[in-house]
N, C-alpha and C positions, 0 to 999 in steps of 0.2 A: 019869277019866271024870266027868263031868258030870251030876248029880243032879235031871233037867230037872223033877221031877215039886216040887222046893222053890225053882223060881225062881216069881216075883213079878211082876206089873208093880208100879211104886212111881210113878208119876207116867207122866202119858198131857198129850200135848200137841195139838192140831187147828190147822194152820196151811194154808189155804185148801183143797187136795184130798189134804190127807195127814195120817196120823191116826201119832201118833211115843209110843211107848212106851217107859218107861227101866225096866231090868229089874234085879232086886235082885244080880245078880249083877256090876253094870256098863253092859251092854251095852246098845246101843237099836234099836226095830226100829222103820221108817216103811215104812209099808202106804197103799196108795190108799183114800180114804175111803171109796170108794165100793165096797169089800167089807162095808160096812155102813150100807146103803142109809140105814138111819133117820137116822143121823149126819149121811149127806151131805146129807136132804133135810132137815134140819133147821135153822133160822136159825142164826147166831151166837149171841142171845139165849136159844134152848133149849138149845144146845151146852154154854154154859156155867153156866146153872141146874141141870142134871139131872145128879146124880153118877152116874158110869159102874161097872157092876159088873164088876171085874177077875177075870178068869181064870189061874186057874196057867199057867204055860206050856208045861204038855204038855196042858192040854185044848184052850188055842189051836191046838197043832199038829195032835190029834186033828180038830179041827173042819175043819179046811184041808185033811185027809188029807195029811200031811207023815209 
């Protein structure tokens, strides 16, 4: 079983409407950006000036009701 509450994101990538997370365990999740409206309405330029604050990945899931 799977310990979801000590995975990690470790690196987050934004390539036109899809927002691609690599997870400390391997794995990687790509989500439409636009579950995060600020992201998506956001230039390129602010996208990659403003570091992003990473969530465990059970509160990701919490947030999404998974």
């Amino acid at each position: 079983m799977i310990d979801i509450s000590a995975i990690q994101a470790v690196h987050v990538k934004i390539e036109d409407d899809t927002l691609y997370v690599d997870l400390s365990d391997g794995r990687t999740i790509a989500v439409p950006l636009a579950w995060y409206l600020r992201l998506y309405k956001a230039s390129k330029p602010q996208r990659s000036d403003r570091p992003l604050r990473f969530l465990t990945f059970k509160e990701w899931l919490e947030q999404r009701n998974l």
